[in-house]
C-alpha positions as CSV (number, residue, x, y, z in Angstrom):
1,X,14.6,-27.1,-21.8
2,X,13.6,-23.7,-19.9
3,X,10.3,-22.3,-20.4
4,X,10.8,-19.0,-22.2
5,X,9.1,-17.1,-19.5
6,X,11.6,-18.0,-17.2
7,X,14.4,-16.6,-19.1
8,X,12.6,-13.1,-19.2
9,X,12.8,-10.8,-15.8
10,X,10.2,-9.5,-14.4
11,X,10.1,-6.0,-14.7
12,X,8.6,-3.8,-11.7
13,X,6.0,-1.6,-13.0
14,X,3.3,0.2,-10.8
15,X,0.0,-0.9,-11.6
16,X,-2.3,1.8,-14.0
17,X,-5.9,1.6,-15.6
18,X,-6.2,2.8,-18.6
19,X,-7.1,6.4,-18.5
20,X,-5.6,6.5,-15.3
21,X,-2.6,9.2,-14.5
22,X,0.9,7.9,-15.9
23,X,3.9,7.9,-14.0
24,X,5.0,11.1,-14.6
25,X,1.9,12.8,-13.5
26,X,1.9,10.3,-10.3
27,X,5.2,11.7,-9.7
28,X,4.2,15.5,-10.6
29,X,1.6,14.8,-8.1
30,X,4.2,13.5,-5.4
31,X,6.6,16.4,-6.0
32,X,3.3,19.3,-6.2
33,X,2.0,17.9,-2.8
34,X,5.2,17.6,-0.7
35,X,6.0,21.1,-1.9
36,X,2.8,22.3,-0.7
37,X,3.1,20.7,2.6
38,X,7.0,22.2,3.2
39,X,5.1,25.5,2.1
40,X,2.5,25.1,5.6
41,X,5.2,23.7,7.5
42,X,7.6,26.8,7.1
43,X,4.0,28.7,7.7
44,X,3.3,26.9,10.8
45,X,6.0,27.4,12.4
46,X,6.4,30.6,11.0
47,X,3.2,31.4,12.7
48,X,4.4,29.5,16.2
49,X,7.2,31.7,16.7
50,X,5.4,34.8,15.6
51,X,3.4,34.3,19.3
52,X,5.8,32.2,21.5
53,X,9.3,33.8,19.8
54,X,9.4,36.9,22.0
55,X,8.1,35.1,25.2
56,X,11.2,34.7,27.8
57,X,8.9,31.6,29.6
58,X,9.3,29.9,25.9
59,X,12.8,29.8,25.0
60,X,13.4,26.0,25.1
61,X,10.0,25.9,23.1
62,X,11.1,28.8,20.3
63,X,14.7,27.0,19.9
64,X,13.5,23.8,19.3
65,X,10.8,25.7,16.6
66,X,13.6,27.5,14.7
67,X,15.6,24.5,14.6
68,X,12.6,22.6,12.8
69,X,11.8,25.7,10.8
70,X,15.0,25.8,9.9
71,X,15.1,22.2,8.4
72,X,11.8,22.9,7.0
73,X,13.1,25.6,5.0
74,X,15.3,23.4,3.4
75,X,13.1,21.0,2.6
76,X,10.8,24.3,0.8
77,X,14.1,24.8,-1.1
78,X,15.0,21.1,-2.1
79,X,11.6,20.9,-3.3
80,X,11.2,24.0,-5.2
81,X,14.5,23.1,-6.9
82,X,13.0,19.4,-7.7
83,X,9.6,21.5,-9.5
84,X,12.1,23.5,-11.6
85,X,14.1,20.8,-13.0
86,X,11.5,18.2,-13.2
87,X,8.9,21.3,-14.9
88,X,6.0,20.7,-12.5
89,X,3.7,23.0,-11.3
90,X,3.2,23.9,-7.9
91,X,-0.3,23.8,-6.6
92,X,-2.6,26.7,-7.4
93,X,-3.1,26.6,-3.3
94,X,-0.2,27.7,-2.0
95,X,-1.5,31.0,-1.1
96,X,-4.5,29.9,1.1
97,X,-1.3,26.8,2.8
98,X,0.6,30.2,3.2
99,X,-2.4,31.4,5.0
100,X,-3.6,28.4,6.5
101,X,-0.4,27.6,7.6
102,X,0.2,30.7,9.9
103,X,-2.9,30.7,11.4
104,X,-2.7,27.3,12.2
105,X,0.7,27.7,14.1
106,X,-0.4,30.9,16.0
107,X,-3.5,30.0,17.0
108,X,-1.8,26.4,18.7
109,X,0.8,28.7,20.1
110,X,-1.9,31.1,21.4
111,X,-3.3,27.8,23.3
112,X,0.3,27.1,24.4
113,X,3.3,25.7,24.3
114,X,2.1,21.9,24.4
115,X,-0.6,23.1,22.0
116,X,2.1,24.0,19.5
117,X,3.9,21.0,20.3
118,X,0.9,18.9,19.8
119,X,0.2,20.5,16.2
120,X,4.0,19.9,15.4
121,X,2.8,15.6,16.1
122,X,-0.2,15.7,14.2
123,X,0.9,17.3,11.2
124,X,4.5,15.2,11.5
125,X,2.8,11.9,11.3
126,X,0.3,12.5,8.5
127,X,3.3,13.7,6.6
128,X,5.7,11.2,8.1
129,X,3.1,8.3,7.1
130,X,2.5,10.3,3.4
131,X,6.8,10.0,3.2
132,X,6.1,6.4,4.1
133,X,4.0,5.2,1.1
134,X,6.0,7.7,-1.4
135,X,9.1,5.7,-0.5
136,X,7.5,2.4,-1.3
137,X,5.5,4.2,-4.6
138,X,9.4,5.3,-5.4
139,X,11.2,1.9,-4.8
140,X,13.5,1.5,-7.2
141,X,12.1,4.2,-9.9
142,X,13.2,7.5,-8.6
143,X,16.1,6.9,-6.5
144,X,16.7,10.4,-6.7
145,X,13.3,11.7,-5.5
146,X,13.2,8.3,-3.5
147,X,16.0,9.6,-1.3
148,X,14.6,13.1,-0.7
149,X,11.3,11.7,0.4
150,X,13.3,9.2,3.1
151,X,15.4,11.6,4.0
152,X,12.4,14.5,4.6
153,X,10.5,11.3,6.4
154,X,13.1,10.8,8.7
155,X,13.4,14.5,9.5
156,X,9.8,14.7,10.1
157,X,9.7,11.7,12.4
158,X,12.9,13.4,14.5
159,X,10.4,16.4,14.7
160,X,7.5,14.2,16.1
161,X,10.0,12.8,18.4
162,X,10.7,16.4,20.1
163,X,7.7,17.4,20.2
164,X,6.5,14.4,21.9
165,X,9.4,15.4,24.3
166,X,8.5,18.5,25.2
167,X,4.8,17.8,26.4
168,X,2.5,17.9,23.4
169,X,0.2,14.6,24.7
170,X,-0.1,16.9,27.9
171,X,-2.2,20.0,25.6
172,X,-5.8,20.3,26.5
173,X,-8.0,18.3,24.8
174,X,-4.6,16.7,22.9
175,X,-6.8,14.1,21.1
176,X,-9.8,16.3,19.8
177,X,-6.8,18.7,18.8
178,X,-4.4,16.4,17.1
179,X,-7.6,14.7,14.8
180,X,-8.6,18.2,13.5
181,X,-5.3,18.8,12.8
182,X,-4.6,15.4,11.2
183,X,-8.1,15.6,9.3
184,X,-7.1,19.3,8.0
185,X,-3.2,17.8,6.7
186,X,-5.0,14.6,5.1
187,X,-7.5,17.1,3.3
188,X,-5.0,19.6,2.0
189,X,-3.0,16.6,0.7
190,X,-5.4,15.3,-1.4
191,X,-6.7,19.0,-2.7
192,X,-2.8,19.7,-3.8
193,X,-2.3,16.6,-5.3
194,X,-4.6,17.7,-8.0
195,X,-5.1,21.8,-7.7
């Protein structure tokens, strides 16, 4: 005879404490943060082309920006769709990301082109790596905002790729430039998950 517990599937449930958030505000969270980071990626490179966009010396450079602002911008639009169906707030924020965000890409361009380059690979793979565990967070749940997130990852990792491809390990100081930068995405993530 089969043990009863065997005839029962196992359901996949993320794991919560009591008191803890519940899914939906996990994935409010999700949606508020990835918002906010399309928000200072359309400001970074917003900012980039602001100082290298006129420059003859950077066309190569400012093409391969508007083609990954371009993208960007749809992933701001996607997202701002997903908080108006799904009724989640943005983060209260988004005005100093807006900020943030365009200093961030004119002051790298003002360094350079590999300097720009080299902020395009540190923000990419904070964000590519925050896609990463979303995806896995999403298995099976969301397969709606599940897709998005893989999709937006894979975009993002195509954008790390071209970077990498147009010099940014050769920036000055590359590494002391790419772990500020990293440190600064990693910090705004956590602040818009909950502001």
């Amino acid at each position: 005879m089969a043990s009863p517990e065997k005839d029962v599937p196992a359901i996949r449930r993320p794991m919560t404490l009591p008191g803890g958030p519940s899914t939906e505000e996990r994935r409010a969270a999700m949606m508020r943060v990835d918002h906010a980071g399309e928000v200072g990626a359309v400001r970074i490179y917003q900012g980039q082309l602001a100082v290298l966009g006129a420059q003859a010396a950077t066309a190569g450079i400012a093409a391969a920006i508007r083609s990954m602002a371009a993208q960007e911008a749809r992933h701001l639009e996607t997202f701002d769709k997903l908080l108006r169906e799904r009724a989640v707030r943005p983060t209260a924020l988004r005005p100093l990301w807006d900020v943030a965000g365009f200093a961030l890409g004119a002051a790298t361009a003002l360094m350079g082109e590999r300097a720009a380059m080299a902020c395009t690979v540190a923000v990419e793979e904070v964000i590519e790596e925050h896609y990463g565990r979303q995806a896995e967070a999403l298995s099976g749940t969301d397969p709606e905002l599940e897709a998005v997130v893989r999709e937006f990852g894979a975009d993002e990792a195509a954008h790390r790729t071209e970077a990498l491809d147009h010099g940014a390990k050769e920036a000055p100081g590359y590494r002391l430039l790419s772990g500020a930068i990293k440190a600064g995405c990693r910090l705004a993530i956590k602040l818009s998950e909950k502001i």
